[in-house]
C-alpha positions as CSV (number, residue, x, y, z in Angstrom):
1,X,108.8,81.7,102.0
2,X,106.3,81.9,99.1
3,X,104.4,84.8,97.9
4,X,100.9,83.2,98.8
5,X,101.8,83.4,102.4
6,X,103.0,86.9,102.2
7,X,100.0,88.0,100.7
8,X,97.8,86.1,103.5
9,X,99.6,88.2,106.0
10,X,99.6,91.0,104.0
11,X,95.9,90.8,103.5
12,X,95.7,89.8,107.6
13,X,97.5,93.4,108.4
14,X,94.9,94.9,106.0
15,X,92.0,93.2,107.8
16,X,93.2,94.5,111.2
17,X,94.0,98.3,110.0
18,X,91.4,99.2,106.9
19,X,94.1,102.3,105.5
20,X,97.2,99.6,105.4
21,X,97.2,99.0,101.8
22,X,97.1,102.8,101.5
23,X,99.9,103.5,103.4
24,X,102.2,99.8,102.5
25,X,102.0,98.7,98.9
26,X,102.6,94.8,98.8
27,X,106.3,95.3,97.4
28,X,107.1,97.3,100.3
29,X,105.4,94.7,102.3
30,X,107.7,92.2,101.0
31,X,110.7,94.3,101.1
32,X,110.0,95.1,104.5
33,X,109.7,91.8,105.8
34,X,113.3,91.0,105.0
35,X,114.1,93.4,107.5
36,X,114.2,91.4,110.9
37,X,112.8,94.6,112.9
38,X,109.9,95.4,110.7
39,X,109.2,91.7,110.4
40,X,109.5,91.4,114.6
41,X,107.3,94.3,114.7
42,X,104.3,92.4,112.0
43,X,104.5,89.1,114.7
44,X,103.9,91.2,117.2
45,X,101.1,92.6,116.2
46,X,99.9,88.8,115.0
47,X,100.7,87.8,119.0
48,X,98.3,90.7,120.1
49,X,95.8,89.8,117.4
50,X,96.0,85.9,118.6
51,X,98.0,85.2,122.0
52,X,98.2,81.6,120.8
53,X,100.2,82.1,117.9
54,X,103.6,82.5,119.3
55,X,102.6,78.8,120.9
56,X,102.4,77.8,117.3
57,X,105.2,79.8,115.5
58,X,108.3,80.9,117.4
59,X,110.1,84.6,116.3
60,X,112.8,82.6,114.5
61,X,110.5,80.5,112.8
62,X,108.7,83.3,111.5
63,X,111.6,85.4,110.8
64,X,113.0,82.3,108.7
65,X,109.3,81.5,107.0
66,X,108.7,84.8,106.0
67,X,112.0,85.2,103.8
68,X,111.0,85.4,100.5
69,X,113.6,83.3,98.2
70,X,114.4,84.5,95.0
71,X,115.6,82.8,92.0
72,X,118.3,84.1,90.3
73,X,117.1,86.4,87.4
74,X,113.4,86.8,88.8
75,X,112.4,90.0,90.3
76,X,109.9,90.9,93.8
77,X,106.3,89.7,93.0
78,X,104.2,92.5,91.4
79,X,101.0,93.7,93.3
80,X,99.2,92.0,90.5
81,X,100.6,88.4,91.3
């Protein structure tokens, strides 16, 4: 998966909950979502914003998409991009 979309839904968890860039830093974000339960939990909460979307995006498809790969040598993306 590429940073640009985990910052879209990283920007769409802070649009639904105002203090979630005060309480999840975008690292941790990203760290997070390699974790299958904390990334189950953020589709969740994208079904309940939007019923339709597990129409579009199956759990495995979105468990899969949101994997951020890493080259070898490069580190997480930085807050700053």
């Amino acid at each position: 998966m590429n940073e640009e979309y985990l910052r879209s839904l990283y920007g769409t968890m802070a649009s639904i909950d105002p203090t979630y860039k005060d309480d999840v830093s975008f690292e941790d974000f990203v760290v997070g979502m390699s974790d299958n339960k904390y990334a189950a939990k953020i589709y969740e909460t994208l079904n309940q914003i939007d019923p339709t979307y597990k129409d579009d995006v199956t759990i495995i498809d979105f468990l899969e998409s949101v994997r951020l790969k890493k080259k070898e040598g490069t580190e997480l993306p930085s807050a700053d991009g």
